[in-house]
C-alpha positions in Angstrom: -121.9 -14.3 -39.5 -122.8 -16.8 -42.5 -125.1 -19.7 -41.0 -124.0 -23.1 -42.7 -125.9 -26.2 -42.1 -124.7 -29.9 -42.8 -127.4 -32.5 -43.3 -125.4 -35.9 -44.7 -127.8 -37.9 -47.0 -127.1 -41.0 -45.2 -126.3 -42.4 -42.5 -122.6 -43.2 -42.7 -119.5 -41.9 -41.0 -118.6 -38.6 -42.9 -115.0 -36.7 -42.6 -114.3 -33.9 -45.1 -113.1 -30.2 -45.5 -114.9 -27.0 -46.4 -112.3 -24.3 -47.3 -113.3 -20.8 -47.8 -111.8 -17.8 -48.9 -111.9 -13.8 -48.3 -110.4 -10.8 -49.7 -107.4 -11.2 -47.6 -106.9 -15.2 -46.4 -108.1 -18.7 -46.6 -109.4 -21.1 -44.0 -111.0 -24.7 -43.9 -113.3 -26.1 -41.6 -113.5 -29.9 -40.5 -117.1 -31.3 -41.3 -117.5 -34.6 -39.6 -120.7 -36.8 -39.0 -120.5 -39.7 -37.2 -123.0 -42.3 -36.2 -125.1 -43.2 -32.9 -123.5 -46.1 -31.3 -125.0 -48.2 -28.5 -123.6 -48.6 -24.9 -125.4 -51.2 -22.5 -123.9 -52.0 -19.4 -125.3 -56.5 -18.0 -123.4 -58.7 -16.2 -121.4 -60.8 -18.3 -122.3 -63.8 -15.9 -125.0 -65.2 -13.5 -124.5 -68.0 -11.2 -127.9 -69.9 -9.7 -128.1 -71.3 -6.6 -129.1 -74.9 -6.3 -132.5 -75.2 -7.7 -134.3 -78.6 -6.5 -136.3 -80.5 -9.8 -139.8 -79.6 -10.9 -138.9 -76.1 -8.8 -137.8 -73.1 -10.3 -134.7 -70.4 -9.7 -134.6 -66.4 -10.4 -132.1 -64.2 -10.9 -132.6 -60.6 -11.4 -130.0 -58.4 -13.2 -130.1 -54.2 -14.2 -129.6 -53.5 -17.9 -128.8 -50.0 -18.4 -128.5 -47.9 -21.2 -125.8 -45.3 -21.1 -126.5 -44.1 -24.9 -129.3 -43.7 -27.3 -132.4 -45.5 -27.2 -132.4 -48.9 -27.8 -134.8 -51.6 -28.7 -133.9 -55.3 -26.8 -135.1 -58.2 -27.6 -133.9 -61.8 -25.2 -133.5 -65.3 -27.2 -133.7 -67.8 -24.4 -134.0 -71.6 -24.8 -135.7 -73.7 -22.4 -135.1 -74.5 -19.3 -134.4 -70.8 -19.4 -137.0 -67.8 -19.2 -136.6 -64.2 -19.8 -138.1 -61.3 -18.4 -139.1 -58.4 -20.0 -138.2 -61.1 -23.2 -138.0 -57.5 -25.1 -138.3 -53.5 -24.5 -137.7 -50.9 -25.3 -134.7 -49.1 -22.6 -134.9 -44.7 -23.0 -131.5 -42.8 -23.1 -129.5 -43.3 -20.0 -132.7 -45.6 -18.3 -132.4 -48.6 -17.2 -135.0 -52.3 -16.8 -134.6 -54.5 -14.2 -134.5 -58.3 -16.0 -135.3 -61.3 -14.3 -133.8 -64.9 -15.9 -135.7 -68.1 -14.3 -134.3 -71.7 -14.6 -137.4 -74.4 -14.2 -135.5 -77.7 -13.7 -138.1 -80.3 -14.9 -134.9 -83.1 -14.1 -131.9 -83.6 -12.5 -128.7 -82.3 -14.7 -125.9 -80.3 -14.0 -125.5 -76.8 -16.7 
């Protein structure tokens, strides 16, 4: 047994060959790096009730994190709130996120 490590320099996709020879035959191994990638399961829509003026309406979705760990961080513009606005979700956890809607006047969105 020879123990061989492979440590890239940075942090890129990486594909190559080693080859090696003995006293008799030759063989290559595959060396392959390849990078992190993020996986976050929200609902693509949310539909609010009704919402009367100066009142406000909530919504709470799951985010879940079926990869790495991965930093969030919500832009919302009023009359929209977020919240948590950001976090910070752990591998394969999971934040429950609530949006609110404050109608300060009648208007349909």
């Amino acid at each position: 047994k020879i123990p061989i490590t492979f440590k890239p320099l940075e942090k890129e996709l990486y594909s190559d060959q080693v080859e090696f020879s003995t006293r008799t035959d030759k063989f290559t191994v595959n060396v392959q790096a390849v990078l992190p990638t993020y996986s976050i399961d929200l609902p693509h829509s949310l539909e609010f009730e009704t919402c009367g003026i100066q009142t406000t309406a909530c919504k709470t979705f799951t985010l879940v994190n079926r990869s790495i760990e991965t930093y969030f961080k919500w832009n919302v513009a009023a009359p929209f709130s977020i919240e948590p606005a950001l976090g910070l979700l752990p591998e394969k956890g999971h934040c429950d996120v609530t949006i609110k809607f404050y109608s300060q006047r009648g208007s349909c969105l």
